[in-house]
MDAnalysis code that builds the backbone (N, CA, C; Angstrom):
import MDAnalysis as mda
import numpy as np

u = mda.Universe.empty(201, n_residues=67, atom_resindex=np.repeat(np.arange(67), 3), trajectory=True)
u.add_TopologyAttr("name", ["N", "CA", "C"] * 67)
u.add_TopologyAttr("resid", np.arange(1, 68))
u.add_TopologyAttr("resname", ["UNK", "UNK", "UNK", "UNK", "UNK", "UNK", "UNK", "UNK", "UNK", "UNK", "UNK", "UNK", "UNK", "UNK", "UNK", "UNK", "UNK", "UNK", "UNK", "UNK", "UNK", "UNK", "UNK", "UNK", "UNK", "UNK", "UNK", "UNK", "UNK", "UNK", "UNK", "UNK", "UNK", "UNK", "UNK", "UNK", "UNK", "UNK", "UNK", "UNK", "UNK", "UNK", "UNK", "UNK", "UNK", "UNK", "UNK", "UNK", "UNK", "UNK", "UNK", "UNK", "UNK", "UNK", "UNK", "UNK", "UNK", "UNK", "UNK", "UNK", "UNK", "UNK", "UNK", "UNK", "UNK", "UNK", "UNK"])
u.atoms.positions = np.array([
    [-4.373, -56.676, 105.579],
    [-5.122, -57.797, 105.042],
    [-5.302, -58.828, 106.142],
    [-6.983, -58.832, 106.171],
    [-6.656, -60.834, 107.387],
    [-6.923, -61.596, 106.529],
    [-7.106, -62.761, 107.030],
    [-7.249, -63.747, 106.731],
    [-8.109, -64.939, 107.428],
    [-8.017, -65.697, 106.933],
    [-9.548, -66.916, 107.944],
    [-8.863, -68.465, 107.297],
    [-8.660, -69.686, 108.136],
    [-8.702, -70.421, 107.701],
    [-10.128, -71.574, 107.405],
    [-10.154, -72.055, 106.431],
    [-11.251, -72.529, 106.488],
    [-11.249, -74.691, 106.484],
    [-12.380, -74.597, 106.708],
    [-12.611, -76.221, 107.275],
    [-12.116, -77.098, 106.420],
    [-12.083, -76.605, 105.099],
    [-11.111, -77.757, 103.818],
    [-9.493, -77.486, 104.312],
    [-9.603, -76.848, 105.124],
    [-7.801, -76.784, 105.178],
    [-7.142, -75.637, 104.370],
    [-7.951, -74.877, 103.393],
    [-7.449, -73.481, 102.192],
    [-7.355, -72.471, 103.145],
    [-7.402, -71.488, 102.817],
    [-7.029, -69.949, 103.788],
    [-7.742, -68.735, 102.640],
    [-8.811, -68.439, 102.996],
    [-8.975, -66.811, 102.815],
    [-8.679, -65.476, 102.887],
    [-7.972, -65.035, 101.757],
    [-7.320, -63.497, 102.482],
    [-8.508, -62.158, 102.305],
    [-8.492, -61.220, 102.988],
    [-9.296, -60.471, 102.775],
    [-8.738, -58.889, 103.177],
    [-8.579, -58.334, 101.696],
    [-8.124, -56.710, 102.394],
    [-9.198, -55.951, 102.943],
    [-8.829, -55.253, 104.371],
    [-9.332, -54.653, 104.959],
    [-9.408, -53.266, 105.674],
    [-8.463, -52.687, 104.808],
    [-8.020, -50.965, 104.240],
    [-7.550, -50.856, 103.526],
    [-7.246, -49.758, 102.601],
    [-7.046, -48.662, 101.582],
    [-6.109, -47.787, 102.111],
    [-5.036, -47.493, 101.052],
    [-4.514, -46.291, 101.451],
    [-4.126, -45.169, 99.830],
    [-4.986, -44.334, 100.726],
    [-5.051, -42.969, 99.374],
    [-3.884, -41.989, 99.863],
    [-3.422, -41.310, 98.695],
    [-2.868, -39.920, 98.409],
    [-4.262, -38.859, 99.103],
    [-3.607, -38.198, 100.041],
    [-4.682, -37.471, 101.047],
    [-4.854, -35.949, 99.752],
    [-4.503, -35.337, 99.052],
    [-4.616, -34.352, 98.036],
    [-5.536, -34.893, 97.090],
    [-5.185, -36.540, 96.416],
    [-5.340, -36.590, 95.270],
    [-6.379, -37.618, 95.354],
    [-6.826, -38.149, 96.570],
    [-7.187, -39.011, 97.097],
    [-7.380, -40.978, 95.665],
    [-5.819, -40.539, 95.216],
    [-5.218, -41.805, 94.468],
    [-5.160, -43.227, 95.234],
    [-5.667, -44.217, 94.951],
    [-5.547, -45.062, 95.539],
    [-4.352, -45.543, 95.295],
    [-3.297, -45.996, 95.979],
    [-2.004, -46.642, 95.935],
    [-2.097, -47.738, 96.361],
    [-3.244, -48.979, 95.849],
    [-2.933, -50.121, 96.221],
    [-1.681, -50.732, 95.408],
    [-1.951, -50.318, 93.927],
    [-0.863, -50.884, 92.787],
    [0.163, -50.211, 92.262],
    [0.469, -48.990, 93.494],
    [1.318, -47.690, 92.827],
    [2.442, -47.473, 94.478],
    [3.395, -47.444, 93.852],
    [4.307, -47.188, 95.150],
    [4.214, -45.581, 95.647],
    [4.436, -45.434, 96.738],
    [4.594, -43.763, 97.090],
    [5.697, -43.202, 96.679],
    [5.649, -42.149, 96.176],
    [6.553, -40.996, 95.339],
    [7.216, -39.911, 96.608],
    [8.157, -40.032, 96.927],
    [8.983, -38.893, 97.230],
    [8.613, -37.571, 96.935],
    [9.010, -36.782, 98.237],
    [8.632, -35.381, 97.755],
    [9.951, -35.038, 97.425],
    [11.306, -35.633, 97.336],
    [12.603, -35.428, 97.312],
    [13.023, -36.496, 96.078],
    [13.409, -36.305, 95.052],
    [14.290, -37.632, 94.506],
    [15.426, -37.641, 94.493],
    [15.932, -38.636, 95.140],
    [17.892, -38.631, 95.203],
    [17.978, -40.276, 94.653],
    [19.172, -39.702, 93.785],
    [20.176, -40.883, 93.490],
    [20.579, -41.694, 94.598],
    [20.224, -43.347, 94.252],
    [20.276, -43.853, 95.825],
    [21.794, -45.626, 94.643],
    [22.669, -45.040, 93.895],
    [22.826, -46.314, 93.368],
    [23.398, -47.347, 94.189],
    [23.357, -48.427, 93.512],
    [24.063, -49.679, 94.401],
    [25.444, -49.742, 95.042],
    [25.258, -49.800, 96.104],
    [27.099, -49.842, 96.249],
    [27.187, -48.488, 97.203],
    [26.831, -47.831, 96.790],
    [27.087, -46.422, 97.773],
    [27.114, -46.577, 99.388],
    [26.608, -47.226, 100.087],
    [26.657, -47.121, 101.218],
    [28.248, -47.688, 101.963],
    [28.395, -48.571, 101.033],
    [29.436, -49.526, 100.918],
    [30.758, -48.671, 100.797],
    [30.462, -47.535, 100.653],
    [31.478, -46.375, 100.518],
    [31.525, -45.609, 101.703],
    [30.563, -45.665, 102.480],
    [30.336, -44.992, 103.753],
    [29.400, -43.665, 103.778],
    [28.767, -43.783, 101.718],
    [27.773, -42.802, 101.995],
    [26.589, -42.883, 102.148],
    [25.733, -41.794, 102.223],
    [24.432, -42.154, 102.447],
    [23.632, -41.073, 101.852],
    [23.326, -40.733, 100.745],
    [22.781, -39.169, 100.193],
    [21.887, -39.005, 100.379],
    [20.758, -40.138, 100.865],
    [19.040, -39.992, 100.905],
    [19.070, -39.238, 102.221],
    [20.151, -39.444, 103.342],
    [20.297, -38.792, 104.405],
    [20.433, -37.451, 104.432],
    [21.727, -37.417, 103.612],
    [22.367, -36.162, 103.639],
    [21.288, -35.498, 102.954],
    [20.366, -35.529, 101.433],
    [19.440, -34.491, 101.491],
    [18.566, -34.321, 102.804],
    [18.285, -35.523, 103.716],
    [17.246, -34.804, 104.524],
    [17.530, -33.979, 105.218],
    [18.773, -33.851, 105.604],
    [19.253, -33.003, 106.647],
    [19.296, -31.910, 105.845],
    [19.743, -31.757, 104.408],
    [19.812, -30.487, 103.990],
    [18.115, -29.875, 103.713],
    [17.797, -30.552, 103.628],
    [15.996, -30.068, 103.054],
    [15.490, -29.840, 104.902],
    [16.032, -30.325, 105.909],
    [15.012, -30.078, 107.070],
    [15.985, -28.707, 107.174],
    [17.147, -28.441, 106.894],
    [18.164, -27.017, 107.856],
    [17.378, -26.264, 106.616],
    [17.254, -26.443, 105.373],
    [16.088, -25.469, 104.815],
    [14.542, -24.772, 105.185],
    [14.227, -25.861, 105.186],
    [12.500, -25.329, 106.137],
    [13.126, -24.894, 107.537],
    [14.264, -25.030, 107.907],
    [14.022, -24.324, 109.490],
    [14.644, -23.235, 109.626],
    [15.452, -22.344, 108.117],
    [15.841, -21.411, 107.733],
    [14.840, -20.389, 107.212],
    [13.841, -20.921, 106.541],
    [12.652, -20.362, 105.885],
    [12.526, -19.282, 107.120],
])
């Protein structure tokens, strides 16, 4: 998004790309991106010294490089 200030002193914003789902070509201006993985991420966990969003990636990349 830019923006412009203007001579009253207000500010204009103006979006100036889009970003689509390249398949579905969904616009996700008002939609968050979806995981191709969903892991339990609850509060506090890291704080334990874990990290599971990690640990699946590593298990999902030693998969595709087993394939």
């Amino acid at each position: 998004t830019g923006g412009a200030g203007l001579v009253d002193g207000s500010y204009v914003r103006m979006p100036f790309r889009a970003w689509y789902v390249h398949q579905t070509d969904e616009n996700m201006e008002h939609g968050p991106a979806r995981p191709d993985i969903q892991v339990e991420n609850p509060p506090g966990i890291k704080a334990d010294g874990e990290d599971p969003q990690l640990r699946r990636a590593v298990e999902a990349l030693l998969e595709e490089r087993n394939e």
